[in-house]
C-alpha positions as CSV (number, residue, x, y, z in Angstrom):
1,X,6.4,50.0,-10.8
2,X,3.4,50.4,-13.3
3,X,4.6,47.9,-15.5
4,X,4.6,45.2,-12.7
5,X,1.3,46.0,-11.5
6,X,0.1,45.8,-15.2
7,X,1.9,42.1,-15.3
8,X,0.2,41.2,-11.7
9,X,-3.2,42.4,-12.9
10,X,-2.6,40.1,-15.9
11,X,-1.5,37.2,-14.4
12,X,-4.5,37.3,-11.9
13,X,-6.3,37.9,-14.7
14,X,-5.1,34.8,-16.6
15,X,-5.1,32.5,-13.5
16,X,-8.7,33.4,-13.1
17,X,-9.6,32.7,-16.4
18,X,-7.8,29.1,-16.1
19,X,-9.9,28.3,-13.1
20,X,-12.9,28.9,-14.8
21,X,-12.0,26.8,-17.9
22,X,-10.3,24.4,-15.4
23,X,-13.6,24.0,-13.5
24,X,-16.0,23.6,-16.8
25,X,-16.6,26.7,-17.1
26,X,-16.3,29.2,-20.5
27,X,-16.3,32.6,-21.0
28,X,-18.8,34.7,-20.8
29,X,-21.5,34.5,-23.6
30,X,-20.6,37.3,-26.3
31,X,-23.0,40.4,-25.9
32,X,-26.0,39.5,-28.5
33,X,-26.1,35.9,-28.3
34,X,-28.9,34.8,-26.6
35,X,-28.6,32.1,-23.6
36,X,-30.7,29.0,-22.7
37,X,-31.2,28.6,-19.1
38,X,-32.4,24.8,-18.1
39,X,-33.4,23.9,-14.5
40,X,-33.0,20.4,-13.8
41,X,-33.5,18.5,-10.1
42,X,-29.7,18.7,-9.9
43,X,-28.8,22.2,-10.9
44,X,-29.3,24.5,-13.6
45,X,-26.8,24.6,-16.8
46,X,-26.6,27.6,-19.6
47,X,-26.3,27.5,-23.0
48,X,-24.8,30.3,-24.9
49,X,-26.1,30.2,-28.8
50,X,-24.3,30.9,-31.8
51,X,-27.0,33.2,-33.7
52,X,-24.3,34.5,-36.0
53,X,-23.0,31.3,-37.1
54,X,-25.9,28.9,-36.8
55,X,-29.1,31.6,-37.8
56,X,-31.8,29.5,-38.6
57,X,-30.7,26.7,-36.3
58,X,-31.0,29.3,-33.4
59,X,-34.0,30.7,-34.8
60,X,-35.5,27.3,-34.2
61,X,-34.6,26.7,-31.3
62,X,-35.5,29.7,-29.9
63,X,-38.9,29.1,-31.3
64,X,-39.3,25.8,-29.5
65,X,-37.9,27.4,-26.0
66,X,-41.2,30.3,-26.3
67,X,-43.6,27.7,-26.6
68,X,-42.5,25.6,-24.4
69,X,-41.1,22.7,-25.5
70,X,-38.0,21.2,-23.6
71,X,-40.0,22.2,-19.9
72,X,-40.9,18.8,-18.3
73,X,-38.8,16.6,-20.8
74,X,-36.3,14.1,-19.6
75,X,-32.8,13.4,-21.0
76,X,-32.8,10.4,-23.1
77,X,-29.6,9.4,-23.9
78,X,-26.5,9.6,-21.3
79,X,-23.1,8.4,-21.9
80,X,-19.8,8.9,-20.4
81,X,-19.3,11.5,-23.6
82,X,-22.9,13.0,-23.8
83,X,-26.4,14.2,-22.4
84,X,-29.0,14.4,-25.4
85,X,-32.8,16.2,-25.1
86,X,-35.5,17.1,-26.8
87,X,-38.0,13.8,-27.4
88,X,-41.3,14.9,-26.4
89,X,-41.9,11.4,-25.8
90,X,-39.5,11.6,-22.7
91,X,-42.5,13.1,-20.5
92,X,-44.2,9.8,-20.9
93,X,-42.5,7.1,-18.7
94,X,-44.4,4.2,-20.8
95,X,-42.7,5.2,-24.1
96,X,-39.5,4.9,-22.6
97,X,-38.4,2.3,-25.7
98,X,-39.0,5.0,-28.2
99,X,-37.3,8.1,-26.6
100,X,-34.8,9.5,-28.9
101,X,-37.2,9.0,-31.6
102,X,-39.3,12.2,-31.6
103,X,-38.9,15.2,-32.4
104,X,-41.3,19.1,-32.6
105,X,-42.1,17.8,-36.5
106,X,-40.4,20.9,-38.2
107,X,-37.0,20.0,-39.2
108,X,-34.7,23.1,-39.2
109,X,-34.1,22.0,-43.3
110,X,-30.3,22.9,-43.2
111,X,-27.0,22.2,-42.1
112,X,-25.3,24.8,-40.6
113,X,-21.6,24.0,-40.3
114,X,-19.6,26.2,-38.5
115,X,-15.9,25.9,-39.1
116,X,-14.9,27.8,-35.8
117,X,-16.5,25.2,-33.8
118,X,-15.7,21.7,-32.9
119,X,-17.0,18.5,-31.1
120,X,-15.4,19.3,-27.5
121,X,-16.3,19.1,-23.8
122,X,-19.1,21.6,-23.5
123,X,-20.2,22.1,-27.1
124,X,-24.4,21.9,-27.7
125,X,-25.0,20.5,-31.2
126,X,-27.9,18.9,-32.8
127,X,-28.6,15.4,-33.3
128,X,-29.8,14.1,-35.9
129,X,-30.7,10.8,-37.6
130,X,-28.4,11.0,-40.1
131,X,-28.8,13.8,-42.7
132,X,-28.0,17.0,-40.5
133,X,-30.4,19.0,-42.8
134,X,-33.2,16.8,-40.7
135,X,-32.0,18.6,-37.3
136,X,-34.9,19.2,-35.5
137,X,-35.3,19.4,-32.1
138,X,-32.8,17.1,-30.1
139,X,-29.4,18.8,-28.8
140,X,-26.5,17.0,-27.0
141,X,-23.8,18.3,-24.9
142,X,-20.8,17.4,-24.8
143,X,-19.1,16.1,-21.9
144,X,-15.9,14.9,-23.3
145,X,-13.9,16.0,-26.5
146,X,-15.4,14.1,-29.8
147,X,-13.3,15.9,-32.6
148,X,-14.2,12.8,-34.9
149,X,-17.9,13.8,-35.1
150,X,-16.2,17.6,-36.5
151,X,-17.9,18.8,-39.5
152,X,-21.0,15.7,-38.9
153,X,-23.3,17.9,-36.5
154,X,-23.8,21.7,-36.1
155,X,-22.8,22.9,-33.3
156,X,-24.8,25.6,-32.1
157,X,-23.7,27.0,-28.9
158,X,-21.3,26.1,-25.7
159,X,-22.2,25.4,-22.0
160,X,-21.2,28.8,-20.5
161,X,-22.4,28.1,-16.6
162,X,-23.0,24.0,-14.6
163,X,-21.2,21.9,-16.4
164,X,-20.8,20.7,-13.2
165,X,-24.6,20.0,-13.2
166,X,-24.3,18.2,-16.7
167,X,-21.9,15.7,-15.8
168,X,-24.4,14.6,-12.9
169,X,-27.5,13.8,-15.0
170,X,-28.6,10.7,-16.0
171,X,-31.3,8.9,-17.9
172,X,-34.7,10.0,-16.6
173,X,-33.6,13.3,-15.2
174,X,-35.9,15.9,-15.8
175,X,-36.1,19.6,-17.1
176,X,-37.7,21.4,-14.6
177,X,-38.1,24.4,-16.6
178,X,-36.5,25.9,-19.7
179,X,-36.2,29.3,-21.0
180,X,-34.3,32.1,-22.4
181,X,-32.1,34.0,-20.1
C-alpha cells in the first residue's frame, strides 16, 4: 500500500505541476536568483533572473531596478509574440515616435549567451539594436515561442508568476512600480 500512495502523491504531484505550466505559470524561481516584481494597472508579473548564467547582464539590471528606472515607464512595443520595456522616453506621451529608441546610456558591453535557454513563451531577454554586446536597458517577454531568435538575444530570466497579466498589456500600459522581490 506504500508504494501506491507514493504513485498517488506523484501523480498529484505531476498534475499540479502541469496546471501550473498549462496556465503560464513556471516553477518556482531557484533559491538565489533574484526576482523582479512589476506592478502594472492590470496585474503584477515576476521575473525570475538568471545571475549564474547571465552575471553582468543581471548585475545591470539589478542596478537599474535600485534606482529606479522601469517605475512609471510604459511598454513600447506589443505584438501578438512580445511586450518590450525600458525607453525612458515612454513616460513622455509627446515622444511617443521615438519610444523604443532610448535607453539608461550604459550598455551592459557583452553578450551573454546562455545555451540552456531559448526564445520561448515566458522567456525575458534583452533587446538590442543589433549588436547584443549594446544590450542596455530594454527587456522583452515572450509571449509565444520564437526559437528562430535562439542564440540572437540573451535571455536573462523567465516569467515565474502573471503571465496571465502580460498577455493583457498593450501599448501605453504603464509600470506602476518596479522592484526587487
Amino acid at each position: 500500500m506504500r508504494g501506491v500512495g507514493r504513485i498517488a502523491i506523484l501523480l498529484a504531484v505531476i498534475i499540479a505541476t502541469t496546471s501550473l505550466l498549462a496556465a503560464g505559470q513556471s516553477k518556482p524561481p531557484a533559491p538565489g536568483n533574484p526576482v523582479l516584481l512589476f506592478d502594472t494597472l492590470k496585474g503584477s508579473f515576476e521575473i525570475e533572473l538568471f545571475q549564474s548564467e547571465t552575471p553582468k547582464s543581471v548585475e545591470h539590471i539589478l542596478d537599474l531596478m535600485k534606482r529606479n528606472f522601469y517605475r512609471a515607464q510604459r511598454f513600447h512595443r506589443v505584438t501578438p509574440n512580445l511586450v518590450q520595456f525600458g525607453d525612458p522616453q515612454t513616460r513622455d506621451m509627446t515622444k511617443e515616435a521615438y519610444w523604443g529608441t532610448g535607453n539608461s546610456g550604459r550598455v551592459i558591453g557583452v553578450f551573454e549567451l546562455s545555451k540552456k535557454r531559448s526564445n520561448v513563451r515566458g522567456a525575458v531577454g534583452l533587446g538590442h539594436s543589433g549588436n547584443p554586446a549594446y544590450a542596455d536597458s530594454q527587456m522583452y517577454i515572450l509571449k509565444a515561442n520564437q526559437t528562430p531568435n535562439d542564440g540572437k538575444y540573451a535571455i536573462i530570466g523567465q516569467v515565474t508568476k502573471g503571465m496571465a497579466v502580460v498577455d493583457k498589456l498593450v501599448k501605453a500600459d504603464i509600470i506602476k512600480d518596479a522592484r526587487v522581490k
